[in-house]
C-alpha positions as CSV (number, residue, x, y, z in Angstrom):
1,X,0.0,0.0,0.0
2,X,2.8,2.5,1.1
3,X,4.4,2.0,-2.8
4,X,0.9,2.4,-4.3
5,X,0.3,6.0,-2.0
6,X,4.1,7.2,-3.0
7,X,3.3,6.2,-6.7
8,X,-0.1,8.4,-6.5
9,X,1.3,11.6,-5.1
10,X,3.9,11.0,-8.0
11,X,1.4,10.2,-10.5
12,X,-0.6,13.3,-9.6
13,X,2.1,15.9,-10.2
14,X,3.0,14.4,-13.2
15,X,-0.4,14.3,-14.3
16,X,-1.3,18.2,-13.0
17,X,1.9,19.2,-15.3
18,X,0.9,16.9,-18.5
19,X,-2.5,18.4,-18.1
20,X,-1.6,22.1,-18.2
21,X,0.2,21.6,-21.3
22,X,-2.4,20.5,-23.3
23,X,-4.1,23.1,-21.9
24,X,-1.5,25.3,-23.1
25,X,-1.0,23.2,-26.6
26,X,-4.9,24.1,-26.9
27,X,-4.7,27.8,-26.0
28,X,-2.1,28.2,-28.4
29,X,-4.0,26.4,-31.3
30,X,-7.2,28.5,-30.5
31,X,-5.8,31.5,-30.5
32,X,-4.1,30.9,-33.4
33,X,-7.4,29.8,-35.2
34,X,-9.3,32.3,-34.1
35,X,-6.6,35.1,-35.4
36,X,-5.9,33.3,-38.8
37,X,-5.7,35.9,-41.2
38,X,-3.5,37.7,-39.2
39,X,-0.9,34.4,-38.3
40,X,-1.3,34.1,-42.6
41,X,-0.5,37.7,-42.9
42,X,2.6,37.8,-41.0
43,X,3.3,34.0,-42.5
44,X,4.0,32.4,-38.8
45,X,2.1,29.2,-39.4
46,X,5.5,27.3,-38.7
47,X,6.1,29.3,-35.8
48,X,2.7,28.2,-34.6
49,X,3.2,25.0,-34.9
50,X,6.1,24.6,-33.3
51,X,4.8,26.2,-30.6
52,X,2.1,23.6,-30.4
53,X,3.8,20.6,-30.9
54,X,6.2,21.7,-28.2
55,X,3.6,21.4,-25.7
56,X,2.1,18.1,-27.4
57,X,5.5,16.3,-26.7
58,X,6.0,17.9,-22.9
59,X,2.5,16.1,-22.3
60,X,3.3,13.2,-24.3
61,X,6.1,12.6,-22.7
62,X,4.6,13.2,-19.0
63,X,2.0,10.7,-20.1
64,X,4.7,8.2,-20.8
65,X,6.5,8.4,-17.9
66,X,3.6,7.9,-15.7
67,X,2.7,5.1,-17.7
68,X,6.1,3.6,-16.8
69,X,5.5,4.3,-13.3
70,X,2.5,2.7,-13.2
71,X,3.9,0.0,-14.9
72,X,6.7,-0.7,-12.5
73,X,4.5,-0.3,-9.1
74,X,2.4,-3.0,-10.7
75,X,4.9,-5.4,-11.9
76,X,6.8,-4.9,-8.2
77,X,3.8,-5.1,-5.8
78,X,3.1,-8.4,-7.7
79,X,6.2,-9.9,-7.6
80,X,6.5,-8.8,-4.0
81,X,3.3,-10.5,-3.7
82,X,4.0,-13.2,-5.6
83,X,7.4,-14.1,-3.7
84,X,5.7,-13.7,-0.5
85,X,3.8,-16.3,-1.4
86,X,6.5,-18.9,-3.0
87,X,8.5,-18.0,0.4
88,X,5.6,-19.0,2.6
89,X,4.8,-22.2,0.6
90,X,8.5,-22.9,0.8
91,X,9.3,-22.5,4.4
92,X,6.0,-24.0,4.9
93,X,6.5,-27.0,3.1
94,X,10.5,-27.6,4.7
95,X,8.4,-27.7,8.4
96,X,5.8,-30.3,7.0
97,X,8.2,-32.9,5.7
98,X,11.2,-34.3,6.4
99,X,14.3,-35.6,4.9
100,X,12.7,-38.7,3.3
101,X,9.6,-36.7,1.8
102,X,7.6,-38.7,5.2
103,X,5.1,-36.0,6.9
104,X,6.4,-35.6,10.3
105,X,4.5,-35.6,13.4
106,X,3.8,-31.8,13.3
107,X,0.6,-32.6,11.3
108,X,-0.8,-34.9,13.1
109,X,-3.4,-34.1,16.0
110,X,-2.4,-33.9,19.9
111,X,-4.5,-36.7,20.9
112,X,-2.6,-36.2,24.4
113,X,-5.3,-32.6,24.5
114,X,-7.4,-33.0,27.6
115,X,-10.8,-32.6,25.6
116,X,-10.1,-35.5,23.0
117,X,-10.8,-39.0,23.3
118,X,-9.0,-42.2,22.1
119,X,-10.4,-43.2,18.7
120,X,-11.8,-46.7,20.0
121,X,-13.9,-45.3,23.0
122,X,-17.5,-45.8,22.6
123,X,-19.8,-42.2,23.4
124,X,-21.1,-44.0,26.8
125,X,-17.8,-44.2,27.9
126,X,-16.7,-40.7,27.3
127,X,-20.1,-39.4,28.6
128,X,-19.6,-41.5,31.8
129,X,-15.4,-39.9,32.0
130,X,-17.4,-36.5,30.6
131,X,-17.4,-34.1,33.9
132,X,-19.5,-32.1,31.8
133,X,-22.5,-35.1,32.0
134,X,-22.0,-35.6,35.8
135,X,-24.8,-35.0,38.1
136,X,-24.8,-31.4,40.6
137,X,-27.3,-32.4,42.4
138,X,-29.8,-29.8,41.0
């Protein structure tokens, strides 16, 4: 989560900036529209554009690098995820078995636990050894 909040406060800037040069790219293409005959007159059509492709690549360019950004938090915060994972399964699997591939006794139930009962005990017997079934009095 902390990668994903430093990657937003980034990703905001960047996009703030990349934003106000379009908004600049358009400015510059709507004034220039709207004053044609006089950017014709003076013959500053490539000057214009210029202008306006200037700003096109700034935002361009913003735009890519977030896209890289956001493309790198991803692929890490997977992986991390994803190793997290593999390391769990691993260490997880070196405590269930041993050196022969045998399960060890770290599976198997405590039947030594006061509140179990040995498998070949019928329910009258456990009820009668039960001191929640014995009588109060009351």
């Amino acid at each position: 989560m902390y990668l994903w909040d430093l990657y937003g406060t980034w990703s905001k800037q960047l996009t703030r900036r990349m934003l106000s040069a379009l908004g600049e790219g358009n400015s510059i293409a709507t004034e220039a529209l709207a004053h044609i005959r006089t950017v014709k007159a003076f013959a500053s059509e490539p000057l214009e554009k210029g202008m306006y492709e200037e700003t096109a690549k700034e935002a361009l360019r913003l735009g890519i690098k977030d896209s890289l950004g956001f493309g790198l938090t991803s692929a890490l915060t997977g992986y991390l995820d994803l190793g997290a994972g593999v390391l769990i399964l691993w260490y997880g699997g070196i405590l269930v078995l041993d050196d022969q591939g045998n399960m060890t006794s770290k599976v198997t139930p405590n039947t030594t636990h006061p509140n179990t009962t040995h498998p070949n005990t019928t329910l009258a017997q456990q009820s009668e050894s039960s001191s929640l079934f014995s009588s109060t009095g009351t």
